[in-house]
C-alpha positions in Angstrom: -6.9 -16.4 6.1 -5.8 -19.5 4.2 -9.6 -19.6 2.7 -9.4 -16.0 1.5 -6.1 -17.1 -0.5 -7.6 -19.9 -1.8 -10.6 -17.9 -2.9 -8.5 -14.9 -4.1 -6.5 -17.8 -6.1 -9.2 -19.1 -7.9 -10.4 -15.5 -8.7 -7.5 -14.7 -10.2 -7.2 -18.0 -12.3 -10.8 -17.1 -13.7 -9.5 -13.7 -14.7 -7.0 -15.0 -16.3 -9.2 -17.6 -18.3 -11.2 -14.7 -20.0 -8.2 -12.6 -20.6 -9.0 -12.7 -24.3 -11.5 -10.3 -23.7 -9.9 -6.8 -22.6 -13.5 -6.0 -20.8 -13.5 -9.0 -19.0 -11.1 -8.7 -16.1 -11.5 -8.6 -12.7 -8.7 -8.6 -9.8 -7.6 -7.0 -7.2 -4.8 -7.2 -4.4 -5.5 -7.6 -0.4 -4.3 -6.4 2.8 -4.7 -6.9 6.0 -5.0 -3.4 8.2 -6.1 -3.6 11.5 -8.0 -6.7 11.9 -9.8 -5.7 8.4 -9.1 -7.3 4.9 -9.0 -4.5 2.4 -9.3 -5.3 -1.3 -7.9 -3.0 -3.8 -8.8 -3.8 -7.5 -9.9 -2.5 -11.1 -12.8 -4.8 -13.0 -13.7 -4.5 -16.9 -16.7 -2.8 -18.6 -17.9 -6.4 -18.9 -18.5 -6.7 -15.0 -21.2 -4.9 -13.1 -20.8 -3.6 -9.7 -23.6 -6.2 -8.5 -21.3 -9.3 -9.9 -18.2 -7.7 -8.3 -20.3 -7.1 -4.7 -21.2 -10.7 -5.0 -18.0 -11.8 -5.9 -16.6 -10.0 -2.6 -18.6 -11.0 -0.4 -18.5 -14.5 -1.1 -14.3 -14.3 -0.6 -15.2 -12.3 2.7 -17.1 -15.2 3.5 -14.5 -17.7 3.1 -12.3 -15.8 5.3 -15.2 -15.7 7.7 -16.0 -12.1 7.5 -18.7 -10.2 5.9 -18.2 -7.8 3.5 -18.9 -4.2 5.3 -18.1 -1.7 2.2 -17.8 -1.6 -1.5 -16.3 2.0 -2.7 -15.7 2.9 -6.4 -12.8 4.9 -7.8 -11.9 6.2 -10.3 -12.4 4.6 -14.1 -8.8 4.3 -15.8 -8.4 4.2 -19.2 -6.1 0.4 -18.9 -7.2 -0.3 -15.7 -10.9 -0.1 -16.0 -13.5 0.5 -12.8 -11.4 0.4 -9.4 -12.5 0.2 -6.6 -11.4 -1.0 -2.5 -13.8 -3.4 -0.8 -13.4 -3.8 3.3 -14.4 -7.1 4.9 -15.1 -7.1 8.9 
């Protein structure tokens, strides 16, 4: 778990470095429900769902899981692409 924070960190720390660009965002919040990690975020128009898959499952990773689903949402006007990623 202390990996995943880490890697969700340093994420967020990139997103924040190309925050001049309102296209280029990427973040999202997790949660721990029942032995699963679940990542809810929103990514710019910038990011493709293939970079934000890999992106996942390489945090999955560091927490020792694998990334078992990627779901899109809704797009938001603001918020961009969201979506909720599940690690197993």
């Amino acid at each position: 778990m202390r990996k995943l924070a880490m890697s969700l960190c340093l994420c967020l720390v990139a997103t924040s470095a190309q925050a001049g660009n309102k296209d280029n965002f990427f973040s999202f919040k997790t949660k721990v429900v029942q032995g699963q990690i679940q990542m809810h975020g929103h990514y710019g128009k910038n990011w493709t769902e293939t970079e934000v898959r890999k992106s996942l499952e390489r945090d999955c990773a560091g927490a020792g899981k694998t990334l078992a689903a990627l779901q899109l949402g809704e797009v938001h006007k603001r918020k961009g692409q969201s979506f909720v990623g599940v690690c197993t």
